[in-house]
Every structure is written in structure tokens, then in C-alpha cells.
C-alpha positions in Angstrom: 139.8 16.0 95.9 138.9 15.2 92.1 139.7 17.2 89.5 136.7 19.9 89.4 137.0 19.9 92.9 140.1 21.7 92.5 139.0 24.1 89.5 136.4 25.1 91.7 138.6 26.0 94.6 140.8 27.6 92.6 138.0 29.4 91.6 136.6 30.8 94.9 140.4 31.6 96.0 140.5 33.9 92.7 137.0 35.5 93.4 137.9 36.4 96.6 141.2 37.6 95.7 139.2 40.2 92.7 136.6 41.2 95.5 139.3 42.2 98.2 141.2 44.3 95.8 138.2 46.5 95.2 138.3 50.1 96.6 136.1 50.3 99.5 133.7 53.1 100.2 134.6 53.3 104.0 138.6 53.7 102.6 137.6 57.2 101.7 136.4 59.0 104.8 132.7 59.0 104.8 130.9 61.8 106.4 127.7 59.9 108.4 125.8 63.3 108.2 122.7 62.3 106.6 121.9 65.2 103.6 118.4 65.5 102.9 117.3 66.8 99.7 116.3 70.4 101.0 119.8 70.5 102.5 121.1 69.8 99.1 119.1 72.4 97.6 120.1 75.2 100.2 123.8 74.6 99.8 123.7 74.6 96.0 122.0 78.1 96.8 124.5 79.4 99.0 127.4 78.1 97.1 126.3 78.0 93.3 128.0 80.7 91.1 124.8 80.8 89.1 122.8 81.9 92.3 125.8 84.5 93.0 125.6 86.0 89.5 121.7 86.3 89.6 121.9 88.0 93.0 124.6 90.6 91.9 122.4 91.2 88.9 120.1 92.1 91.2 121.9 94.3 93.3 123.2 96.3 90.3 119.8 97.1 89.4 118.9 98.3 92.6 121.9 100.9 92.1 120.3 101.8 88.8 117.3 103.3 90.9 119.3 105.1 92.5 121.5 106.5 89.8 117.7 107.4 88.3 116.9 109.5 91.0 119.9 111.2 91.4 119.1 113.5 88.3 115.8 114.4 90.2 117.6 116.3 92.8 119.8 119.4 93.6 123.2 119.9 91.9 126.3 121.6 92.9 129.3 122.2 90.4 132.4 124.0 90.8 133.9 125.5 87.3 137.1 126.9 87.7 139.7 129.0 84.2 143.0 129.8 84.5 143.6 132.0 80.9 146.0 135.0 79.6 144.8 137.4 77.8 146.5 140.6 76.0 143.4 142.6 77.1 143.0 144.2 80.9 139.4 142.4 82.4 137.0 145.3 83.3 137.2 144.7 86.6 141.3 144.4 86.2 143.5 146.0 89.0 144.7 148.7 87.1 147.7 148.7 89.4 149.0 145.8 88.9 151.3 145.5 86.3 151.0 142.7 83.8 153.3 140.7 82.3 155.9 140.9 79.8 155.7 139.1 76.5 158.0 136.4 76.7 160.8 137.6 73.7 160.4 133.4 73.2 156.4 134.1 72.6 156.5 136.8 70.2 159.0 135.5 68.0 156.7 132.6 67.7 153.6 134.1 67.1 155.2 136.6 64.5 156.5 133.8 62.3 152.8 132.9 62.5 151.9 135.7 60.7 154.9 136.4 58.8 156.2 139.2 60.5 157.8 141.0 63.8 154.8 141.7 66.5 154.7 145.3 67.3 151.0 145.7 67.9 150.5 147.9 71.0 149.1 145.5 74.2 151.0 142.7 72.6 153.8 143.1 74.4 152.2 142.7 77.7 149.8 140.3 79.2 147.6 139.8 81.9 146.4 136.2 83.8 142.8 135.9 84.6 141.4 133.3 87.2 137.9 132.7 87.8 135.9 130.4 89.9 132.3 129.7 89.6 129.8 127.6 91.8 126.7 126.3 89.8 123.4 125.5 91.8 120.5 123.6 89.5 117.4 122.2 90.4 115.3 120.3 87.6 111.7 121.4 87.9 110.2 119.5 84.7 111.7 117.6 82.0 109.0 116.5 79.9 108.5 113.7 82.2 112.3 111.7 81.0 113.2 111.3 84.8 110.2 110.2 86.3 109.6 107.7 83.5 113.9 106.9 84.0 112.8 105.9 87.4 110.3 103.6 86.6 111.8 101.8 84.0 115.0 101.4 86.5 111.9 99.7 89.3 110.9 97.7 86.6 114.3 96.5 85.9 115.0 95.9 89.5 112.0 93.8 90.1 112.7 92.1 86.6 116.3 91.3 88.0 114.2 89.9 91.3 112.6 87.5 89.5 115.9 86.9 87.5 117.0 85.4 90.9 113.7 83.5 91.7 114.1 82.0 88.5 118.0 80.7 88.7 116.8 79.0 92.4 114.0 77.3 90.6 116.5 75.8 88.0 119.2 75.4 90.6 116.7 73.6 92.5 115.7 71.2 89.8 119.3 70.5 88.8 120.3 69.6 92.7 116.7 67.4 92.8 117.5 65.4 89.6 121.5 64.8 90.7 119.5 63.8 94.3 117.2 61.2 92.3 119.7 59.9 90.0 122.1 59.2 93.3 119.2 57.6 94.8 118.3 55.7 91.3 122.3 54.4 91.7 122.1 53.5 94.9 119.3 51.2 94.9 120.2 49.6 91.5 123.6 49.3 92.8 121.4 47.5 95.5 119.9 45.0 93.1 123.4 44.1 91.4 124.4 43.3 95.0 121.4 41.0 95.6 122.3 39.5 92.0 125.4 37.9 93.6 124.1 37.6 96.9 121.2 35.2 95.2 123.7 33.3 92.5 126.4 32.8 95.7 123.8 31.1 97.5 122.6 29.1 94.9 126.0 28.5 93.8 126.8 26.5 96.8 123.7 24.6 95.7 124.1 23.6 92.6 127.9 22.5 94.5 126.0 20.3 96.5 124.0 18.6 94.1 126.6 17.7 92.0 128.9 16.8 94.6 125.9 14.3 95.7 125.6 13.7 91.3 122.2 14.6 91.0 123.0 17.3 88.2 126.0 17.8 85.8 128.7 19.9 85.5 126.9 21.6 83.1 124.8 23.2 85.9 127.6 24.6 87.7 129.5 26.1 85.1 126.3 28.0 84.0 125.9 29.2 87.7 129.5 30.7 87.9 129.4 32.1 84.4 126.1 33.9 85.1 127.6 34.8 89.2 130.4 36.2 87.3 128.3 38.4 84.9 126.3 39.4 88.2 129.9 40.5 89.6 130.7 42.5 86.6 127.3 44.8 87.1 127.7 44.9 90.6 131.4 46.6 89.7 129.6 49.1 86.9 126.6 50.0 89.3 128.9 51.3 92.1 131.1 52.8 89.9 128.0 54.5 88.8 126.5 55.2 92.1 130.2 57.0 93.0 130.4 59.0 89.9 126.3 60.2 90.6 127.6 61.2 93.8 130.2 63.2 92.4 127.9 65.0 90.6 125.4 66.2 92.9 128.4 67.1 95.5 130.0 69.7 92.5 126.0 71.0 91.8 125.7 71.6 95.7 129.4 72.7 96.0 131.0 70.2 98.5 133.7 68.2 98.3 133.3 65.7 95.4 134.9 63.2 98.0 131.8 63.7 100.7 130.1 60.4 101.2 127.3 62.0 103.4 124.2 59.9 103.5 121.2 60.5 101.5 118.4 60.9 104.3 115.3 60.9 101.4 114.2 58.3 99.4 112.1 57.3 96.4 108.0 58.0 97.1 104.9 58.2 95.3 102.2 60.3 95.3 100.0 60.3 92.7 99.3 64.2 90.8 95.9 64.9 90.9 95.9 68.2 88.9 94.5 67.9 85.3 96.6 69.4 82.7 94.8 72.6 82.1 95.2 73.2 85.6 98.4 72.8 85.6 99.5 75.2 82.6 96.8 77.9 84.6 99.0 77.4 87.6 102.2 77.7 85.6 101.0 80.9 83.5 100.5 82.5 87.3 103.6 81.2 89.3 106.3 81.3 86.6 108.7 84.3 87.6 109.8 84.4 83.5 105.9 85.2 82.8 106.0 88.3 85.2 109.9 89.1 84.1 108.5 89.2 80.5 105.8 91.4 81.6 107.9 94.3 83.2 110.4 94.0 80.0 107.3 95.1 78.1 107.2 97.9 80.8 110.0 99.0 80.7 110.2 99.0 76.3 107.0 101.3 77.5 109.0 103.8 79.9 111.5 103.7 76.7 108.9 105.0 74.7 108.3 107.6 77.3 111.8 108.7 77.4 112.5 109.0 74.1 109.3 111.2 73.6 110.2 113.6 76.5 112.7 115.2 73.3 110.1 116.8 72.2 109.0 118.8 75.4 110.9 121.4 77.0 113.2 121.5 80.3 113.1 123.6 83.1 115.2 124.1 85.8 116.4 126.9 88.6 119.8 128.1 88.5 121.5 129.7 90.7 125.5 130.7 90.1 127.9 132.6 92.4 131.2 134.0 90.5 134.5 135.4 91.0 137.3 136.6 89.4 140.5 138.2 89.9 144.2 138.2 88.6 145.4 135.9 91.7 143.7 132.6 92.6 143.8 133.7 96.6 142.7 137.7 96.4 139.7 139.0 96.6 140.7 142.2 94.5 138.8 141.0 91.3 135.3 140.8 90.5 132.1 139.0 92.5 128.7 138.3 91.1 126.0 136.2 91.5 122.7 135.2 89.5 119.3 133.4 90.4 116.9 132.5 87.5 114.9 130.2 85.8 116.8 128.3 83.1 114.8 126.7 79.9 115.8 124.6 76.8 113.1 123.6 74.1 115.1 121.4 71.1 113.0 123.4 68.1 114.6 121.0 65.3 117.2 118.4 66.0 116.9 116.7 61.9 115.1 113.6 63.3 116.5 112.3 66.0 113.6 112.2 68.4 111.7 110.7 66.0 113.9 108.2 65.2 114.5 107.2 69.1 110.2 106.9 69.6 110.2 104.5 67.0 112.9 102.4 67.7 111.4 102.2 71.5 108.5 101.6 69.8 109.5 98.6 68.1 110.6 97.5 71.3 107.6 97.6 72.9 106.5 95.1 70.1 109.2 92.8 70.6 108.5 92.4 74.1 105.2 91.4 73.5 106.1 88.9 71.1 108.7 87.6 73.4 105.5 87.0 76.0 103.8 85.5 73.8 106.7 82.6 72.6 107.2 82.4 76.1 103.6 81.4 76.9 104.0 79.1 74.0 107.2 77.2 75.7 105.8 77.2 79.2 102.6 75.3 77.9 104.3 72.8 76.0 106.8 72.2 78.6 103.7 71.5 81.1 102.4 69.3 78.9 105.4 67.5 78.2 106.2 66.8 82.2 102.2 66.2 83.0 102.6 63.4 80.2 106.2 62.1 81.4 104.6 61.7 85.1 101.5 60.0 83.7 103.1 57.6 81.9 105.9 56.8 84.8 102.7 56.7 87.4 101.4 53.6 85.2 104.9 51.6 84.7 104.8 51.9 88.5 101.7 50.4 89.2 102.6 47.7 86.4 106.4 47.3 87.6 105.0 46.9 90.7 103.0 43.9 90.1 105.6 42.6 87.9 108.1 42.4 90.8 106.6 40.7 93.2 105.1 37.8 90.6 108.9 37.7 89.8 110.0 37.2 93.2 107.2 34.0 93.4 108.3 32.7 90.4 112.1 32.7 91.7 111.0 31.2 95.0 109.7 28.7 93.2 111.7 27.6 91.0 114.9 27.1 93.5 112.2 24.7 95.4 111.4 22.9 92.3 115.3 22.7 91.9 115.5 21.4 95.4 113.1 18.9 94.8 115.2 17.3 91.7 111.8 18.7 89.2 113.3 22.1 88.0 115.8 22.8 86.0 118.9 24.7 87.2 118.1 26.9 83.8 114.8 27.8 85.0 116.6 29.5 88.6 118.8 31.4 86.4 116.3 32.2 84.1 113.9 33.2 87.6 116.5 35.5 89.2 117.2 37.0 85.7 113.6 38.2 85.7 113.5 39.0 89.3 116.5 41.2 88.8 115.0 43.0 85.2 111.5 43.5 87.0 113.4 45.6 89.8 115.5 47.6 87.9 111.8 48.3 86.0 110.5 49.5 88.9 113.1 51.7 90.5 113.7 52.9 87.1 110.1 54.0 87.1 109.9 55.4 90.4 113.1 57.4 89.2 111.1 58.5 85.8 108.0 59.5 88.0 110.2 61.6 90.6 112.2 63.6 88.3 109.3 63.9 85.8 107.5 65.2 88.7 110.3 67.8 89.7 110.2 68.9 86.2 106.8 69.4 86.0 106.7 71.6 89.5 109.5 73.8 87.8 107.7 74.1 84.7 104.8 75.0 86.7 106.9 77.6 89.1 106.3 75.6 92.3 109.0 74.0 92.9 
């Protein structure tokens, strides 16, 4: 065995020493379920905390309709005084004694005034109780809780779309963590073809200058360029792990699960033009129609503000009683039925001031709208061009791939045939390997463009 001989084996003994002390995916429990991308999506949906916030928003508003109506309907209040007073009640059991003057009291209240307290009735006082049961029944109110409860509808279905917009993002943040796993994958694939290709012809170059038909030269380059191929190979599955990671914490597993991606990269070409587009997006979008009821419900505000200016009117109804005692009946009992109305004649302002400030609400909703329209157009445009231009580096990346593989074909049978160059193999694979990555970086573009675009437009 000649000296180079032995560098060489010395070589493949360290390789394979490097290679076996790499973690290995199977050392980590992989799950074999295979997780499609609308699996993905519905977990991240049931487990999200942005999907659980948007749905108790929800929830809450649909309480506020009911806290709305609640001032449309009958009321029952119980009003109950405990007091003392130096004066009998006209309906007072004449009877029953009252009380003494506490000596502590009077002493008191004299040094109050500055002197004794001789007054006659002070020196005796009487407890009064007296319990009253209110009935009320709003019959008009200038229209301020009908127009309560609409606004409340309005912010109910406003907190509906709320939710129908948070599972549109949440659905394009688990699609673009799906892609860019599938993006790692397969480049991690190419960096394992890299070494796969530069083993083999490894053992070629070997050969031929075992049987000195090439120089060292030749070999060195080989292993110097298998080494580099090694070194991506180690950054593109430390990159595929750490996109995994990623889309497990936005779907909310465990960032260990290894379950296998069922989809994969397609192509379909959009058809739509770009008008068409931002028409389907003004329509679909649940912020457009959120928007909208946020400039109904500045309008209910309005509404409600102005009902200041109109009178209220509501039945009443009151049954009362009264006695010295809290458990006799010796006391008095009365009750009343009526019609009960308040107009505010002057109030300095104020109802004024709360119209105009709705007012200027109404306003700013509308310009909100309109930015909005302004953002969702340029958005579409921006994804309708990103998808354009990652449709055409497909078509060209695919061309450019298989040319490369030709050209790397051959140039290891020109090599073989002692009229090639071991440069130009190196130089072949290097191209092969750049015009992949091209192309799955493309397909990648063109996918998650199109997943922004569909979310843009609200149909994703």
C-alpha cells in the first residue's frame, strides 16, 4: 500500500466515523402518520390561541345582544330603609311607645349646637322601616334601545368575521410552515444526491489513478468538493428539522413529531387576470364586510346619542309598606300604577356634544374602508405578480434541469473515455445541483405566493 493509498484510507475510515456520529431521524421516535396539509390547518385551528381568542371575542359579543335586550323588558326592584326619626310617621302606632334618647346621643348632638337638648320630641325617637317593590316597563325611549340592539348585532357579526379572518391567516401561516418543510425536505434531498453523485465518482477518479490515467490532483479535488457536499447535506437537514419544528409549534403538536408530510409541491397555473382577482377579493374578504358593519354600528352610535333629545316613557307600577317593625303588618300599605315620563329640557350641551363625536365616528369608519380597500388591492397585486413571476422561473428552471442533468451524464462518459476533464464532472454536478435547487426554490415561490394571493383574495 503506497503512501496515498493510505491517506486515502485514512480518509474513508474518518468519513465514516463523522457520518455515524450524526443524530439520526429514526433515534427520535417518528410518528409514520402521514399529515396532510388540511390536517395541519384543522389542528392549528383547534389548538391555536389566536383561533381561541377570536372565538371568545365572539362569544362575548353575542352576550352583548343580550345585555341589549335586557333593558327592553320588564323590571322588578326591591327598595328597602331602615331610618329613626324624632317625628311619629302618620300612619305610626300611636301605641307603641318609642324610644328613649340615648343620654350618649344627646350629649352629642348638644355640643353640636352648643348647648344642652331640651327640645320637646327630642328626647324620644321612633324607627321606621319600609319596603318597596318597583315594576317598570319601557314603552319608548326615543328609539336608544332598539338602535342599542342593533349596534350589539352589528358587533356580533363583526366579531364573526373577526373569527373568519384569524382562520384565513392561521391558515396561511400553517400552509407557508407546510411549504417551507416541503421546500427543506426536498433540497435536503438534493444535498443528499450531491454526495451520493461525488461518492460514486469518487471511487472513479480512485480507479483511474490507481490504473495512472489521471493525477493526484484529480482526487484531491473530488474529496475536497465530496467534503463541501457533506457540509450542505449537514446544514440542509438541520434546516429541514428546525422547519419542522416550526410548523409543529404553528399546528400545536409536539415539536418532536416527525409525522410525514402526505402533500407535495404542484403546479397549476392561475388563470384569473388581476382585476379579477382584486373584484373577488373586494367580495370575499371578511375585513371588507367587518369594516362595513363598524361603519354601522358608528351609525347606531349616532342614533343613540340623538335619542337625548327625545323623551322616555315607561309604566310604573310600585307596591309599598311601612311599619315600625320589619315583620308586622301594623304600618302602612299602598300601591301606585301610572305612566312615568322624563324629557331632558337643557342638559348645557351634552347631547350635542355626544352626536357629534358619533358623528365623527361615522367618518372615521369610512375612511378606515376606504385604506382598507387601498391595502387589499395592493396586496392582490403584489401576490398576482409574485405568482407570475414564480410561474415563469418554473417553466425556465425546468428546462434548465434537465439540460443539466445531460450535461452531467455526459461529462462523467467523456471522463470515462480519458477525453473529459475530471474539472468538467465537478463543474457538471455543480450545475446539476444549482439548477435543482432553482427549481424547487421556484416551485416553493409559486406555492406560497399562490397561498398568499388566495388569502389576500379571501379564498383560502
Amino acid at each position: 500500500m503506497n503512501r496515498y493509498q493510505k491517506y486515502c484510507t485514512s480518509f474513508a475510515l474518518a468519513a465514516v466515523l463523522f457520518m455515524t456520529t450524526l443524530p439520526s431521524a429514526q433515534a427520535e421516535e417518528p410518528n409514520p402518520a402521514a399529515l396532510t396539509l388540511a390536517d395541519s390547518i384543522n389542528l392549528a385551528i383547534e389548538n391555536n390561541p389566536a383561533m381561541k381568542l377570536a372565538q371568545s371575542t365572539q362569544e362575548k359579543a353575542a352576550w352583548s345582544i343580550k345585555q341589549a335586550k335586557a333593558y327592553n323588558g320588564v323590571t322588578l326592584g326591591y327598595d328597602y330603609t331602615l331610618a329613626r326619626t324624632d317625628t311619629p310617621p302618620s300612619w305610626y302606632n300611636n301605641t307603641t311607645a318609642g324610644y328613649p334618647l340615648p343620654s350618649s346621643l344627646a350629649t352629642y348632638l348638644g355640643s353640636l349646637v352648643g348647648k344642652s337638648i331640651s327640645y320637646p320630641g327630642w328626647d324620644t325617637v321612633y324607627n321606621a322601616y319600609q319596603h318597596q317593590l318597583k315594576l317598570t316597563l319601557p314603552v319608548y325611549t326615543g328609539g336608544k334601545i332598539e338602535n342599542s340592539i342593533a349596534m350589539a348585532k352589528h358587533g356580533e357579526a363583526a366579531a364573526g368575521l373577526g373569527v373568519d379572518s384569524t382562520r384565513q391567516q392561521l391558515a396561511l401561516e400553517v400552509t407557508s410552515s407546510y411549504f417551507t418543510v416541503l421546500q427543506a425536505r426536498n433540497l435536503a434531498n438534493v444535498a443528499q444526491q450531491a454526495v451520493d453523485d461525488l461518492s460514486a465518482h469518487l471511487v472513479n477518479v480512485q480507479n483511474h489513478y490507481d490504473a495512472g490515467t489521471v493525477s493526484l490532483s484529480d482526487v484531491l479535488q473530488t474529496q475536497v468538493r465530496l467534503a463541501n457536499a457533506r457540509n450542505n447535506l449537514i446544514k440542509a437537514q438541520n434546516g429541514f428539522k428546525l422547519a419542522r419544528y416550526k410548523l409543529n409549534k404553528v399546528i400545536g403538536i409536539s415539536l418532536h413529531n416527525e409525522a410525514t408530510l402526505a402533500d407535495t409541491f404542484d403546479y397549476k397555473p392561475f388563470t384569473l387576470t388581476v382585476d379579477d382577482s382584486i373584484s373577488t377579493a373586494l367580495k370575499s374578504r371578511p375585513e371588507v364586510s367587518q369594516v362595513n358593519l363598524k361603519v354601522a354600528m358608528a351609525s347606531d352610535k349616532v342614533k343613540i346619542a340623538g335619542s337625548g333629545k327625545l323623551p322616555t316613557v315607561a309604566l310604573v307600577g310600585t307596591e309599598t309598606w311601612a311599619d315600625t317593625n320589619p315583620s308586622t303588618s301594623k304600618g302602612k300599605d299602598s300601591w301606585l300604577v301610572g305612566v312615568n315620563v322624563q324629557f331632558n329640557v337643557f342638559d348645557n350641551g351634552l347631547t350635542k356634544t355626544e352626536v357629534k363625536q358619533a358623528e365623527h365616528e361615522v367618518e372615521e369608519a369610512k375612511e378606515q374602508a376606504r385604506l382598507l380597500t387601498d391595502k387589499i388591492t395592493l396586496e392582490v397585486c403584489q401576490s398576482y405578480l409574485s405568482v407570475k413571476e414564480a410561474a415563469e422561473r418554473i417553466t425556465n428552471n425546468q428546462v434548465a434541469v434537465h439540460q443539466s442533468e445531460t450535461d452531467y451524464q455526459l461529462a462523467q462518459e467523456r471522463y470515462e473515455a480519458g477525453v473529459g476533464t475530471n474539472l468538467d464532472v465537478i463543474d457538471a454536478e455543480l450545475a446539476m445541483i444549482q439548477a435543482k435547487t432553482n427549481y424547487i426554490q421556484a416551485l416553493y415561490d409559486y406555492n406560497n405566493s399562490r397561498a398568499q394571493l388566495d388569502k389576500a383574495m379571501g379564498t383560502i
